[in-house]
C-alpha positions, 0 to 999 in steps of 0.5 A: 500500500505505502509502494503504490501511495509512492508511485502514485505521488511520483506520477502525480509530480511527473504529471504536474511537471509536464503540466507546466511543460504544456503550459510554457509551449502554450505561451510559446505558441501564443507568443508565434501566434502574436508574431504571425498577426503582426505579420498578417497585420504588415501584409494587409498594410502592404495590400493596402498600399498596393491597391492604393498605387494601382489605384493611381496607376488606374487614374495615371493611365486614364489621363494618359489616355485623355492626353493621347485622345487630345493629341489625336485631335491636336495633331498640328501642336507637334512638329513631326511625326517622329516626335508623336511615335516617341511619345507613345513608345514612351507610354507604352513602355511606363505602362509595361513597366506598371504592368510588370511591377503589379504582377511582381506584387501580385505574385508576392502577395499570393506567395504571402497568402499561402505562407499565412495559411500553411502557418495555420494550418501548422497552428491549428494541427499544435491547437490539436495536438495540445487538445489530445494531452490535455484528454490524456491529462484528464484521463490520467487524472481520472485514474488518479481519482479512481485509485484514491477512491480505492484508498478511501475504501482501504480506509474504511476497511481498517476502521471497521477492523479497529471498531471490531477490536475495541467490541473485543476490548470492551467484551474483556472489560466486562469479562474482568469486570465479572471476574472482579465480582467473583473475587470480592464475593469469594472473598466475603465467602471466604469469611464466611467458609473455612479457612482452607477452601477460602485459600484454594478459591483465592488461589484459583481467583489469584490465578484468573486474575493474572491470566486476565490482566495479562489479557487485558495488558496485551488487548491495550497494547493492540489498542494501542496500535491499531489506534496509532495506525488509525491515525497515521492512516488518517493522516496519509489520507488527509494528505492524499485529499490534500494533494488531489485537491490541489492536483484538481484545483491544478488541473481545473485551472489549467483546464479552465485556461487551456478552454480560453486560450482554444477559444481565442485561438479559434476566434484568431483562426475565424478572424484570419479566415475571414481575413484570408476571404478579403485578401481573395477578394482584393486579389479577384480586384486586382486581377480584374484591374489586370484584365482591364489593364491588359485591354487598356495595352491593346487598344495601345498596341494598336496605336502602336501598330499605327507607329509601325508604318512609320519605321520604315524609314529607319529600316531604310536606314538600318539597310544601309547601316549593314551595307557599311557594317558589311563594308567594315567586315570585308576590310577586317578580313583584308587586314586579317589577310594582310596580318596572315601574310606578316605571319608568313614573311616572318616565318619565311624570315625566320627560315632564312635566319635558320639558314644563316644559322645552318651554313655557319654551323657547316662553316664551323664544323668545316673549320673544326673538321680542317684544324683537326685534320692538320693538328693530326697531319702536324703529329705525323709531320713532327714524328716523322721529323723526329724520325729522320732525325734518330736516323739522319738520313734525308727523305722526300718530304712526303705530298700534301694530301688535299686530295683527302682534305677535300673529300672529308670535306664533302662529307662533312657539308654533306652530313652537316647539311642533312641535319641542318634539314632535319633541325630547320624543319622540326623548327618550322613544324614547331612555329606553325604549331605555336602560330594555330590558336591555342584553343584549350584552357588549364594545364595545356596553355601553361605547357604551350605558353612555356614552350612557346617562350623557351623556343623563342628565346633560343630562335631570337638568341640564334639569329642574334648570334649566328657563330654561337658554340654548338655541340657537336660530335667529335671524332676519335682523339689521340692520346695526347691532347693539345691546348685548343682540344682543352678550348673545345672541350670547354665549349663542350662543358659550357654548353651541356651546362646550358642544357642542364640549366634549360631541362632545370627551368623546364622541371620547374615549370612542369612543377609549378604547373603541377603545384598550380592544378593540385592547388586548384583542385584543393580549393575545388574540394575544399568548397565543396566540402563547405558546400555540402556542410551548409546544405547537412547544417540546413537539411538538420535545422528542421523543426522535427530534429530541433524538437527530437534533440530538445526532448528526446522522449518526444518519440515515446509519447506520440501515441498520448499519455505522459513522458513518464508512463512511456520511459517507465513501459520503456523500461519494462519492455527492455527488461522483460525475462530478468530476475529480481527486476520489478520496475514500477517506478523511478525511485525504489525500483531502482536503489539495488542497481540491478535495473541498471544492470539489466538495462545496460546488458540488453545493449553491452552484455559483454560487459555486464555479467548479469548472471553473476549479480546480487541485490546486495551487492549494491555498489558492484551494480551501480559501478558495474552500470556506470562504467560500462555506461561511461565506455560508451560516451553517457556521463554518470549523473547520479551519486553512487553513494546516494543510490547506495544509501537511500532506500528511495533515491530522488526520481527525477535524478534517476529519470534523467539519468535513464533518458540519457541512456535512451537518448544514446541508444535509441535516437 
């Protein structure tokens, strides 16, 4: 009994706790329903100013259809036709403008019209929403009620059982009080009779009376108590009637106050339809005005159609503005044919700047090809001399061979021509390739860009320097080398430093290339990554998740009944087949820890060994809870050593401590 008075008190705090929780979105919504008349005010405002501008539009184009009428008859006030033609574009074109900004507000106003009716429409399903609580309140209530009457019936139960027990008292009294009469007239009989039957009788009634007063000690003990439970139970029950008098009085108000508030939210929602009913009705004005506005730009349009014969002239004019237009075209194409020529005689000049270079690569490999050719005739010569000389004896000095000179000669122009060929035509085939128009974008043009600078520079640095050092292949050397091979070699060296430093440059254009597009594509993705991280941030910044993530237990409760009632059904269900588990509220249901045990162990049963637990190892539970709850990211809110202690811990506390467990697992 005193379990179920618990409950039953801690239903009634959850109750009126949530109470207050509709009461504040109460205000909240009226507070939203303030803002949407201010809104709905400001648009009728607005509406109001539109139809007094399309008023003065209306009276603007009927004086301007009186000025046209007049100047139809005042046709010699104006000095030309053309001035006339003008002057009715000029109207047409304002009137089209009107015309074009009335739409754009129609439009808005209509957008703005839907906007205040799906805002109802939301408005009236939270007005339903909130009048289906208040039944489950009521229904609630009800069964509060119903369990006190049962209390009530208890009560009197235990009063009929205490009546029951003074009747007993009452008969013992009697029976001592008989008992007492026996004594007094076996005592005056005692008197009367001998001595030892007195003794015998006196004995017996001595006996009697002890067990009879033990009896009566004993019935005043009962008494006692049963009058110390009447009381307590009187006392229980004038604090129940006090809490369901104030519950009731509590929930009349809030009744009382939901009524008013649903009445004047139903006389707000009449007074917006029939505010919705006039807004129609402006829109049907307006959209005759329209109608009669479009009439109007007919009987314009022909006024216009009348204009038209008279442009025939500037059509004429027009004629004769493309025949010069055609003119202009055919003498850019003759500078784009000239600027093609230029390109040509360039190229053609460049060609011969490529010949110069190839003959004086001929002349100087000739030249080289000649030294070598005499350094080694020189050797011959010298050993020769040295010869003669050991051997002192005189020779005919030996021909010249020219003969041999000029053909090595021949061969030489001959090679050195066919791979100046060969260089002059891979060097055209790279102008007319840098000459097309480059039409591709990115990576391409940088590489075409870079190459077309790097082949000009070496064009523009051959023609300037056509005797430049060139690498070239070099025939077998002797053992010993003279100081003009050491020069050669030296051009040689210097001249595959160039290479290297041009192949250096080349890398780091290719890398800075590279760099450029992986920079590109970074800040591509990095937008990207911004972009769809507005659209999550929006996509979750909907009313339903607002709601969900402000109050979890707001899924539990859509079917009605309160948040407490669905936690608790919650709980049962998830912890439904575990032993020494019987959850009928949040308080002492739950102060051996085994509930949260068996509540973590339906989602970790690897770490709560359920099997093993004990409701008197309280603390090993609540640890065994806890930690197992704090692996999983749910802070620990309760107080171990309060759990622990506390034969009813605070429910609230233990209640939030369940939603959070909820709220991780099941949203």
């Amino acid at each position: 009994m005193q379990e179920t008075h618990y409950s039953t008190n801690e239903e009634l705090q959850a109750t009126l706790q949530e109470l207050t929780d509709l009461q504040r979105q109460l205000i909240e919504l009226q507070q939203e329903n303030e803002r949407l008349n201010d809104e709905k005010t400001l648009m009728f405002d607005s509406l109001c100013r539109q139809t007094e501008r399309l008023n003065d539009s209306r009276s603007e184009v009927e004086s301007l259809k009186q000025l046209i009428y007049q100047e139809k008859g005042e046709t010699d006030q104006y000095g030309s036709i053309a001035e006339r033609e003008q002057k009715l574009v000029d109207l047409l074109k304002a009137a089209q403008e009107e015309r074009e900004n009335l739409m754009v507000k129609l439009e808005q106003m209509t957008s703005e019209l839907q906007e205040t009716k799906a805002a109802l429409s939301d408005k009236d399903n939270v007005i339903q929403q909130m009048n289906e609580r208040i039944k489950t309140l009521e229904y609630t209530l009800d069964a509060r009620y119903a369990e006190h009457k049962q209390l009530d019936q208890e009560l009197m139960q235990a009063r009929d059982q205490c009546n029951g027990k003074q009747i007993e008292i009452n008969r013992l009294n009697d029976l001592l009080d008989n008992a007492k009469t026996k004594i007094n007239e076996l005592e005056q009989d005692r008197t009367m009779s001998d001595k030892s039957e007195l003794d015998e009788l006196l004995d017996n009634a001595r006996k009697e009376k002890h067990l009879l007063e033990s009896e009566v000690a004993h019935l005043r003990e009962q008494l006692a108590i049963g009058k110390n439970e009447i009381e307590k139970l009187k006392e229980q029950v004038s604090i129940l009637q006090e809490e369901v008098m104030v519950t009731r009085n509590n929930a009349k108000s809030t009744q009382s106050d939901l009524e008013y508030k649903c009445e004047k939210v139903m006389k707000e929602k009449c007074a917006l339809g029939d505010q919705l009913q006039e807004f129609q009705e402006a829109l049907n004005e307006l959209q005759v005005q329209n109608q009669c506005q479009l009439e109007d730009k007919r009987q314009l349009s022909a006024v216009l159609s009348e204009t038209q014969r008279n442009l025939n002239e500037t059509e004429r004019k027009s004629l004769n503005l493309e025949r010069e237009l055609e003119d202009l075209k055919r003498l850019r194409a003759e500078e784009n044919e000239e600027w093609e020529k230029f390109q040509s005689d360039l190229l053609t000049s460049v060609r011969v700047a490529n010949d110069f270079k190839t003959e004086a690569q001929q002349e100087l490999q000739r030249m080289i090809m000649e030294n070598k050719t005499y350094r080694e005739r020189e050797r011959q010569l010298r050993a020769e001399i040295e010869k003669l000389k050991v051997e002192s004896v005189p020779l005919r000095p030996t021909s010249f061979p020219s003969e041999d000179v000029t053909l090595r000669r021949k061969n030489n122009i001959v090679l050195s021509r066919q791979n100046s060929r060969q260089s002059v035509k891979s060097l055209i085939e790279s102008i007319e390739s840098q000459a097309k128009p480059v039409t591709k974008t990115g990576l391409g043009t940088v590489v075409s860009r870079s190459s077309s600078n790097s082949s000009l520079n070496s064009l523009t640095s051959d023609v300037r320097s056509p005797t430049g050092m060139l690498v070239l292949p070099t025939p077998t050397e002797s053992p010993l080398k003279s100081p003009p091979d050491w020069n050669d070699v030296n051009t040689i060296g210097q001249t595959k430093s160039l290479k290297e430093q041009q192949t250096n440059k080349l890398n780091r254009d290719w890398s800075s290339v590279d760099k450029h597009e992986v920079k590109i594509k970074t800040d591509d993705n990095y937008r990207e990554a911004l972009l769809q991280k507005g659209m999550d941030f929006s996509r979750r910044n909907s009313y339903s998740d607002l709601s969900e993530r402000k109050d979890p237990l707001n899924g539990l409760v859509k079917n009605g009944g309160s948040k407490r009632n669905a936690l608790l059904k919650w709980c049962q269900s998830k912890t439904v087949g575990y032993r020494n588990i019987d959850i009928t509220n949040f308080s002492s249901s739950w102060n051996d820890g085994l509930a949260l045990c068996a509540l973590m162990h339906t989602y970790l049963p690897e770490k709560i060994p359920y099997d093993s637990l004990t409701p008197q190892e309280k603390r090993k539970n609540f640890s065994l809870a806890f930690s197992a709850a704090e692996s999983v990211g749910i802070p620990t809110t309760l107080n171990i050593n309060d759990m622990v202690q506390q034969e009813r811990p605070d429910w609230q506390q233990v209640m939030g401590y369940v939603t959070a467990i909820y709220k991780h697992f099941e949203t």
